[in-house]
C-alpha positions as a Markdown table, in Angstrom:
| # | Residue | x | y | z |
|---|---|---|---|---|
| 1 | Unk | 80.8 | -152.2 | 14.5 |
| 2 | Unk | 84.2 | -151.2 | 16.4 |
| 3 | Unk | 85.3 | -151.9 | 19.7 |
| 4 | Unk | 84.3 | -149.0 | 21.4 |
| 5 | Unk | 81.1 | -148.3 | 19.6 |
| 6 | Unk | 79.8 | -151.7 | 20.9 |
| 7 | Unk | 81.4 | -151.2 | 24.1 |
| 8 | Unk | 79.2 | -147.3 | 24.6 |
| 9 | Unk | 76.0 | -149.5 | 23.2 |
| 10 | Unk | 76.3 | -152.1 | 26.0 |
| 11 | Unk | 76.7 | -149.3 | 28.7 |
| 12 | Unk | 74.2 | -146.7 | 27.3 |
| 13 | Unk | 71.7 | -150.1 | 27.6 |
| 14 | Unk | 72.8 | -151.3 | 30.8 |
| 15 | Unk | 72.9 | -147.9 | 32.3 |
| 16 | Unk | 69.0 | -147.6 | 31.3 |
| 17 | Unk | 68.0 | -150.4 | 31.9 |
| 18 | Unk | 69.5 | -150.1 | 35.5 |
| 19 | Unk | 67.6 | -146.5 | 35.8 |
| 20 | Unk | 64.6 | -147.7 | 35.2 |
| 21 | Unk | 64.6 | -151.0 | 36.6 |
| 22 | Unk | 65.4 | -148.8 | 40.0 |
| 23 | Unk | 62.4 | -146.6 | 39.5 |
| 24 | Unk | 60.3 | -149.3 | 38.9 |
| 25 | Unk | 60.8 | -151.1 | 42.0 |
| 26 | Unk | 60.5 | -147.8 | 43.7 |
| 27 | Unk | 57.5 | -147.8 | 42.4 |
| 28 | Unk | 56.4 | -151.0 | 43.3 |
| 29 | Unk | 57.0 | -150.4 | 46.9 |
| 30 | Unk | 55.2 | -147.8 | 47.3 |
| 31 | Unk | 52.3 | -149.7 | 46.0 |
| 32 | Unk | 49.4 | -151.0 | 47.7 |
| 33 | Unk | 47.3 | -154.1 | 47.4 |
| 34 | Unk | 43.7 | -153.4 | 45.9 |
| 35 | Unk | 41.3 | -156.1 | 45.3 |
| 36 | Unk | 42.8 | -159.0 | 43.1 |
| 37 | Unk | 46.2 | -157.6 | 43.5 |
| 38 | Unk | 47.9 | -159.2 | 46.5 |
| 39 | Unk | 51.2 | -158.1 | 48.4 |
| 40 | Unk | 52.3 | -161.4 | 47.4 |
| 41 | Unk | 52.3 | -160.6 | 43.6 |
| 42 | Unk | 53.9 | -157.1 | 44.6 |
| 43 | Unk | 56.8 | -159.3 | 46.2 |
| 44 | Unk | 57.0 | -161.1 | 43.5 |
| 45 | Unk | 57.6 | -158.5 | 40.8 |
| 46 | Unk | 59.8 | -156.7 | 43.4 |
| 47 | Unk | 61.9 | -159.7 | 43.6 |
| 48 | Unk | 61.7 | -160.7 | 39.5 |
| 49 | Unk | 62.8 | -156.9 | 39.2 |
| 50 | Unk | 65.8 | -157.0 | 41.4 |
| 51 | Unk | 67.1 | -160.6 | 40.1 |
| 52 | Unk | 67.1 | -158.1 | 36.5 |
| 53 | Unk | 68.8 | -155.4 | 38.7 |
| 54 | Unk | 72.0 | -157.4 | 39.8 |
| 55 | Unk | 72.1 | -159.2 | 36.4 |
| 56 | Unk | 72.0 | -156.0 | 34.7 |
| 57 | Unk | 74.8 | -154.6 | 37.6 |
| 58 | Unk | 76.8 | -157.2 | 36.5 |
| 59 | Unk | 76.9 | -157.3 | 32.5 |
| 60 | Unk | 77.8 | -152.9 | 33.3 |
| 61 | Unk | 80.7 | -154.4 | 35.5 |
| 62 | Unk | 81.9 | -156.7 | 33.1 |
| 63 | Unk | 81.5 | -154.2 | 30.0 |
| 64 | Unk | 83.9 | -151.7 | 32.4 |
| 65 | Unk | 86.3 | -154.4 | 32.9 |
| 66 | Unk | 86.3 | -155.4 | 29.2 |
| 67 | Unk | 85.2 | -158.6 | 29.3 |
| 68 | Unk | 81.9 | -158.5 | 27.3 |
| 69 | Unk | 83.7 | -157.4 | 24.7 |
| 70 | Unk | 86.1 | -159.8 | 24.3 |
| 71 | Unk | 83.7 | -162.5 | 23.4 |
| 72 | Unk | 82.8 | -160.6 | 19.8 |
């Protein structure tokens, strides 16, 4: 695999990944507690979701700045 075409994989994935990690926290806002399912395990996945968010930020940053692809 060239360069480039690993460099378009890692932001097509990144780019998705940040798309739907968005909506899904949207999402998860919007939701409200019914029996078993606290607010506190809302927060929780909220907060796992955006921890994925920034890492996912970041790798897109570094694949623009062409660092990711200097380790391969």
């Amino acid at each position: 695999m060239k360069q480039q075409e690993r460099k378009d994989r890692i932001y097509n994935k990144a780019f998705a990944m940040i798309a739907t990690l968005k909506i899904e926290i949207k999402s998860l806002d919007e939701t409200i507690p019914y029996f078993a399912y606290t607010q506190d395990m809302i927060d929780g996945q909220i907060s796992f979701k955006e921890r994925d968010l920034e890492l996912w930020n970041h790798i897109a940053f570094l694949n623009e700045q062409d660092e990711v692809c200097q380790i391969y």
